[in-house]
Structures are given as C-alpha cells and as structure tokens.
C-alpha positions in Angstrom: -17.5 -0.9 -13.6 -17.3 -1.3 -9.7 -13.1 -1.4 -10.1 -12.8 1.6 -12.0 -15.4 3.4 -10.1 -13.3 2.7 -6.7 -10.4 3.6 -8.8 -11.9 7.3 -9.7 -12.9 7.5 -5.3 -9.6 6.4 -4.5 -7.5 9.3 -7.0 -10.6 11.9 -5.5 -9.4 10.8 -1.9 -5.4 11.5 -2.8 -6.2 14.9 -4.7 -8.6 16.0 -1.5 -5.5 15.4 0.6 -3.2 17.3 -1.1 -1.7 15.4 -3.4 -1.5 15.6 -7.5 -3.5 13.4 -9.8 -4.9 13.1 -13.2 -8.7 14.2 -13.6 -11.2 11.3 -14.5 -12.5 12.1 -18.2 -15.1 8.9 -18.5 -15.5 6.0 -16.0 -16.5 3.1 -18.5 -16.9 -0.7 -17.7 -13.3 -2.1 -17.8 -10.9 1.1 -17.8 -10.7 4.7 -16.6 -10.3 7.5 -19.2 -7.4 10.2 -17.6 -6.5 13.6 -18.9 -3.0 13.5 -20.9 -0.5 15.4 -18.7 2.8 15.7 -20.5 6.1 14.5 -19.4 8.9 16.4 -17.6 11.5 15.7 -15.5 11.9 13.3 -12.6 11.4 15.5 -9.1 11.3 12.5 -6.4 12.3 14.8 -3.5 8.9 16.6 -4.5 7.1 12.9 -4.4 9.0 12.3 -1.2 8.0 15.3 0.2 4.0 15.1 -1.2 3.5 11.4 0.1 5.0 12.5 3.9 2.3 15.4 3.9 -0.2 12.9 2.5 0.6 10.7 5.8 0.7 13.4 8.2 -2.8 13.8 8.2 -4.9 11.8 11.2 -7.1 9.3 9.9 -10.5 8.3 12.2 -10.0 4.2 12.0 -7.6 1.6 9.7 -9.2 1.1 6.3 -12.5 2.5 4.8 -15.7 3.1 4.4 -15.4 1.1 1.3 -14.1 -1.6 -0.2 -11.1 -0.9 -2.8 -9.2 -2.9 -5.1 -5.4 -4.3 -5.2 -4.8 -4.9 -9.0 -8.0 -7.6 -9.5 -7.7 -8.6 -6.1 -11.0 -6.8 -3.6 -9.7 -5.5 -0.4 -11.9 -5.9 2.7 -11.7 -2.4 3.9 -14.2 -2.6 7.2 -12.8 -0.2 9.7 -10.7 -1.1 12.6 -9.0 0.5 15.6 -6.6 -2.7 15.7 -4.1 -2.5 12.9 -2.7 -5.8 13.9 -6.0 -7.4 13.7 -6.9 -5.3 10.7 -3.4 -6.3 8.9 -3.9 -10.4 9.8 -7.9 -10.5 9.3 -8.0 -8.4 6.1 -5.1 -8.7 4.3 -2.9 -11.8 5.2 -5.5 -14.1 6.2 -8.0 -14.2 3.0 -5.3 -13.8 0.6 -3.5 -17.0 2.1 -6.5 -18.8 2.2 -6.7 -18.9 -1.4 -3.1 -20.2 -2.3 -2.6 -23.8 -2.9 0.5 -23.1 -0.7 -1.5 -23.0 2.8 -1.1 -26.6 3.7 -2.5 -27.4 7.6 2.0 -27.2 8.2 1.9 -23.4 6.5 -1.2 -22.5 8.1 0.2 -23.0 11.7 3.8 -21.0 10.5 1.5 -18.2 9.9 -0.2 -17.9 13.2 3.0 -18.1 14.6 4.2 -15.6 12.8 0.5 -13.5 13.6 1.2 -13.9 17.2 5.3 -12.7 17.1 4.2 -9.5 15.5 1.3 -8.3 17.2 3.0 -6.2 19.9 5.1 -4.7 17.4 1.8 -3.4 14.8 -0.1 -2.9 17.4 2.4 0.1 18.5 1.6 1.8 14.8 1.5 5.5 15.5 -1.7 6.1 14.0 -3.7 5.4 10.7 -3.0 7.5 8.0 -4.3 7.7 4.3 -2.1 5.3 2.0 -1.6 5.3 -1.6 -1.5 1.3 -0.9 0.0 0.9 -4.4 3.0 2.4 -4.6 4.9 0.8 -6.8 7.0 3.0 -9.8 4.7 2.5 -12.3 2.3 4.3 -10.4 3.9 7.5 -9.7 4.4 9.7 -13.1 6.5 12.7 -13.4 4.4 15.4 -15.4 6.0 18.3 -16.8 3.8 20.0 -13.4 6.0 18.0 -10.7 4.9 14.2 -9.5 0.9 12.7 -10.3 0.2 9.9 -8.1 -2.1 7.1 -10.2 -3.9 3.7 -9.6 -4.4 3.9 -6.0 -5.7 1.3 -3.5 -6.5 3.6 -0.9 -6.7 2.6 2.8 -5.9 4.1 6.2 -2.7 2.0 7.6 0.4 2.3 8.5 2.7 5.1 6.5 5.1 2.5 6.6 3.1 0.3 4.0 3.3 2.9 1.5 7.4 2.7 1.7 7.5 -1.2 2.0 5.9 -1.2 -1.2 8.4 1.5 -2.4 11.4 -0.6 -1.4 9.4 -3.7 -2.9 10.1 -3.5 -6.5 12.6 -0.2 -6.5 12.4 2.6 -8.9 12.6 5.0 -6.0 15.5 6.9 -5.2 17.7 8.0 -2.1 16.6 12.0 -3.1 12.8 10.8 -2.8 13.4 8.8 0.4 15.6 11.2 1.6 12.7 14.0 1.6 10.2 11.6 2.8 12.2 11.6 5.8 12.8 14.8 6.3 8.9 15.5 6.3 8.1 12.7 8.7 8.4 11.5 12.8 11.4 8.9 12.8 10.2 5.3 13.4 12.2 3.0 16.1 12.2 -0.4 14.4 11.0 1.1 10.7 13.1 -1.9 9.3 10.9 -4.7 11.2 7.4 -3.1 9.8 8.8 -2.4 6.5 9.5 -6.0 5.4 6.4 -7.3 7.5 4.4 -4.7 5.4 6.2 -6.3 2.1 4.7 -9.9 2.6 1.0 -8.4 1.9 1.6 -7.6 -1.9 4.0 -10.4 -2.1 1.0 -12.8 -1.7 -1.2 -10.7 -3.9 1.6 -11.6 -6.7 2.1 -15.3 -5.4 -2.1 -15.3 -6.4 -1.7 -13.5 -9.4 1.6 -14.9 -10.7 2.6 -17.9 -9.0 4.6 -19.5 -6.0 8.2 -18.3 -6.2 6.5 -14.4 -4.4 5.0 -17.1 -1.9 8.5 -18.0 -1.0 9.5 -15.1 -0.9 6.7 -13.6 1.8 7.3 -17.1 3.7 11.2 -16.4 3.9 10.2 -12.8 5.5 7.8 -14.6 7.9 10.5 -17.3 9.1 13.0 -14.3 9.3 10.7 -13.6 13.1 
C-alpha cells in the first residue's frame, strides 16, 4: 500500500500547485482507484503552458520530505541544497550499484563522468517541483484540457521534467513551444537535458535489461 499511498501524495502535491489531476476514489494494496474523466482533444500548448507554471514555483531544498517511487523502483528523496550531489548520491549512484554492468572499469567511467558535470548542475537555477515521470503515457487529455497522472514527485531541476519528455517522444513542438514561452531561457539546456536522460535510462536498464545501460553509458562518454 506504501506505492500507491505515495502515488495519491504525489497527484495531491501537482493539484496543490496548480496543476490538473484525477481525484483518488480508493487507495487499496496494489493499485489506485481514479475518477473516469472522459476523453477530448489533444491541447499540449495548454500542458506546455500548466507544467512551466508548475516549475515556476520556488521550492525550499532538492527532493522531499518523503520518499517516492519511480515505476517499482524507491527514490531516496532526503533533502539537499546540492543538486549535483543530490543527482549523483540519490539517483545515479544506487541505481548503478545494482546493475550487473558496474564492473570496477564502469565504476571509475562514472566518477569521471560525476566529476565533469559538477560545475555544470551545480549552476541549476533553483529546485522546483517535478512531475519526475513525464513520459506520454502519463499525461491524458480529458475532455477538461490536460490531467497529469502517475507522478514521482521531487524538487529538481525543471529540466528533468523535459529530458524525460524528449526521452521516449509523444510530445509535440506546440507543447514545447508553450513551455517555452512560460519559462527563463536556459544557457546550455541541451547539456542538462541528456545528462537528466541517463537517470530513467538506468531505471529501464534495471527493469528491462542492458541495451538502456548502453544507452545512458553512450550519453556519459559523450562528456
């Protein structure tokens, strides 16, 4: 009951910040019961726009006061004012450490890799409340504009949000477009995006296998 518990404190965080989501019927052992909303059209410059108000909003540290989940995988949430530590010691590192594919050579790529990018994260802006899985599947167009669903909710970077966006597609230029609009430009945005990308890349390599390990290793030898 603990998953679907964070889930219903994670979709009560999003809706207390402005955006849409469905209301939590019954919180049961292994699943959620959600109100039916019915579908309508697509209205991504409305999601755009929602998710860049969403990230506008100051946050007091990186993560949370509690623990959250990324699909089965538990997120160690403890609050940070060092998103580069915060992004190495909470999400690279423990995920890594259980993949077969950290060898003592890997293991050493990876601190390299820590060590290039620390000036760069540690010039995020500031933390902002993410939707942390934003994948397509998890933004629904109800015939009363965008409902944002499943959360994994954090305070990072806005940036993660769109890496994860950009990760798997199903987002379009209209709803980036109006993200945009409704945000501070970011120098380098490029750089943190695929850094942000390796984190759910390695969730996947866990869940699914080593060809997403390749993938997150190709970004980290691309620094």
């Amino acid at each position: 009951m603990r998953k679907q518990g964070e889930g219903q404190l994670g979709l009560d965080l999003l809706k207390h910040h402005g955006l849409a989501v469905p209301q939590v019927v019954t919180v049961a052992r292994r699943f959620l019961i959600m109100e039916y909303l019915s579908p309508g059209e697509p209205s991504p410059h409305a999601a755009g726009e929602a998710l860049a108000h969403l990230h506008a909003v100051r946050q007091p540290a990186f993560g949370l006061s509690h623990n959250t989940y990324l699909a089965t995988l538990l997120q160690n949430n403890r609050e940070s004012s060092d998103w580069a530590d915060f992004y190495w010691r909470q999400r690279l590192s423990p995920v890594l450490e259980s993949l077969t594919e950290y060898t003592e050579r890997e293991q050493d790529l990876w601190k390299r890799f820590s060590a290039r990018t620390q000036a760069l994260l540690k010039s995020c802006p500031f933390p902002a409340l993410l939707h942390g899985d934003l994948w397509a599947g998890n933004l629904y167009y109800s015939g009363y504009g965008p409902v944002f669903i499943d959360p994994a909710c954090y305070a990072g970077d806005p940036l993660v949000d769109i890496a994860m966006t950009r990760l798997f597609g199903g987002f379009d230029a209209e709803f980036y477009a109006a993200y945009a609009a409704n945000s501070p430009r970011r120098e380098e945005a490029e750089r943190f995006i695929r850094i942000y990308q390796i984190y759910p890349l390695l969730v996947h390599a866990k869940l699914f296998g080593g060809a997403y390990y390749r993938r997150a290793a190709a970004i980290r030898d691309s620094y």
